[in-house]
C-alpha positions in Angstrom: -19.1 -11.4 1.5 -17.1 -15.0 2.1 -19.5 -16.2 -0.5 -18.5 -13.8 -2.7 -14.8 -13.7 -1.9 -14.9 -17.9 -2.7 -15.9 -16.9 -6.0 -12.6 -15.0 -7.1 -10.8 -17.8 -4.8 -12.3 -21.4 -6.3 -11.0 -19.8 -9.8 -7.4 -18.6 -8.4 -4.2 -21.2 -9.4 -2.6 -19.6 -6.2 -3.6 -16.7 -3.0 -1.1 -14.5 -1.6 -0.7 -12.5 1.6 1.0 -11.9 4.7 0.5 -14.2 7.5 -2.3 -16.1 5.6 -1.1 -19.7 6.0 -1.0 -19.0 10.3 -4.3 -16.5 10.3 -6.6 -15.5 7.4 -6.9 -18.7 6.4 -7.8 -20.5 9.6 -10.0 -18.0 10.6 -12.0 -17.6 7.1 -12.1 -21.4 7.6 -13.7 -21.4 10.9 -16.5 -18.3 9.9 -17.5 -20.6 6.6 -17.8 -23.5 9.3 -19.9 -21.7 11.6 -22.1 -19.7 8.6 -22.8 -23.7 7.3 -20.7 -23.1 3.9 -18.6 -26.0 4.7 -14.5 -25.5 4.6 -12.2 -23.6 2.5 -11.1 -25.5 -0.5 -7.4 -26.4 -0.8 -5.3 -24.4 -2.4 -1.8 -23.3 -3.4 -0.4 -20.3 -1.3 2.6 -18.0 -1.1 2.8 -16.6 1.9 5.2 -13.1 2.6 5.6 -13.5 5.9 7.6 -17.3 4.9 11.2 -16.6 3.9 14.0 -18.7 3.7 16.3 -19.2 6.5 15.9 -16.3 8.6 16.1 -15.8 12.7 15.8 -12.6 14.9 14.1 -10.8 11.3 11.0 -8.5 12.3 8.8 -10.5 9.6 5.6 -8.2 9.7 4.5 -6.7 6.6 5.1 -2.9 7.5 8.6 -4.2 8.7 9.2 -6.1 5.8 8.6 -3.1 3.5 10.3 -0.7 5.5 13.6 -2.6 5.3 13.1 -3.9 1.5 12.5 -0.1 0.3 8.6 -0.7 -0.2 6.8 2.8 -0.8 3.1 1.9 -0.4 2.3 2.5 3.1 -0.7 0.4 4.9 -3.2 2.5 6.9 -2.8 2.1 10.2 -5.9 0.9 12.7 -5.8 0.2 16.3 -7.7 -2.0 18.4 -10.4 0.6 18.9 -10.9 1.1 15.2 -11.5 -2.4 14.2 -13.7 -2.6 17.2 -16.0 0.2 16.0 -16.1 -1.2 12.9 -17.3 -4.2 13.9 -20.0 -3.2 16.4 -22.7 -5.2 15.0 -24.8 -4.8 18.0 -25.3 -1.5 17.2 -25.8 -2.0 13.4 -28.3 -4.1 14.2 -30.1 -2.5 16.4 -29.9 0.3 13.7 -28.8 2.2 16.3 -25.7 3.4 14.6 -24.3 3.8 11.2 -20.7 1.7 10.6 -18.3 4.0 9.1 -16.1 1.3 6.8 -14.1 4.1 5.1 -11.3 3.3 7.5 -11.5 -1.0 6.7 -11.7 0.0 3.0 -8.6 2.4 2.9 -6.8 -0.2 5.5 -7.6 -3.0 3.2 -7.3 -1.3 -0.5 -3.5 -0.2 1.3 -2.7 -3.5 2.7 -2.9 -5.0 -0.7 -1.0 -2.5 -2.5 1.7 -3.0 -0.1 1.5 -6.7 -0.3 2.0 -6.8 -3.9 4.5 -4.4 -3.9 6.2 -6.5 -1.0 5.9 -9.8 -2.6 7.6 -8.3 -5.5 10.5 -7.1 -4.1 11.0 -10.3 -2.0 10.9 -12.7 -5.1 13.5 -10.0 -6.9 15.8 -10.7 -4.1 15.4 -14.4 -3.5 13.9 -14.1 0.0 10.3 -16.0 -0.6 9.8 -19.7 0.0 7.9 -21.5 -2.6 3.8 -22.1 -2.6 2.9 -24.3 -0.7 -0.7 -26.8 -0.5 -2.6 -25.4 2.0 -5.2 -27.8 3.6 -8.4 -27.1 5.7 
């Protein structure tokens, strides 16, 4: 999958997400490091969760959509849901089947919410600028 992901990402001018400059990033990072791909190329990134000058401002992405007026909704998973999901154990074992309907829907949702969020945060001034980020 990161293999394929890089594809789409080496020919992106710019990524966007929520929380990507603190998490996705460092952690995809670390998986291509231990998988032997090397590290994540640089790359220019506007991240939703970085607004301008802002204190005491619930800043995660449900939050931030609520209060903006945002009507995609992200599926909801809990700690037990991601950790079925990634039982790989079990999967390989071929003990049990992974059900990934529930990642799919959470992720197909997260992004429709993230556009949607990044949209209305760049209509009302809110979003910092891109910035580099490094490996």
């Amino acid at each position: 999958m990161i293999e394929w992901f890089l594809e789409d990402y080496e020919q992106a001018d710019m990524v966007t997400g929520h929380n990507l400059l603190r998490f996705d990033l460092p952690v995809l990072n670390a998986d291509m490091i231990r998988l032997g791909l090397g590290v994540l190329p640089e790359k220019l990134v506007q991240d939703t969760m970085k607004l301008k000058k802002t204190k005491g401002l619930k800043k995660g992405q449900g939050n931030l959509a609520i209060m903006l007026g945002v009507r995609a909704k992200k599926r909801d998973m809990d700690w037990a849901d991601w950790d079925a999901a990634y039982e790989w154990d079990a999967v390989i074992a071929g003990d049990w089947l992974v059900d990934w309907s529930k990642v799919v829907e959470r992720c197909v949702t997260d992004v429709k919410q993230h556009k949607q969020l990044r949209k209305r945060l760049l209509e009302e001034g809110l979003l910092q600028p891109p910035v580099l980020w490094k490996p």
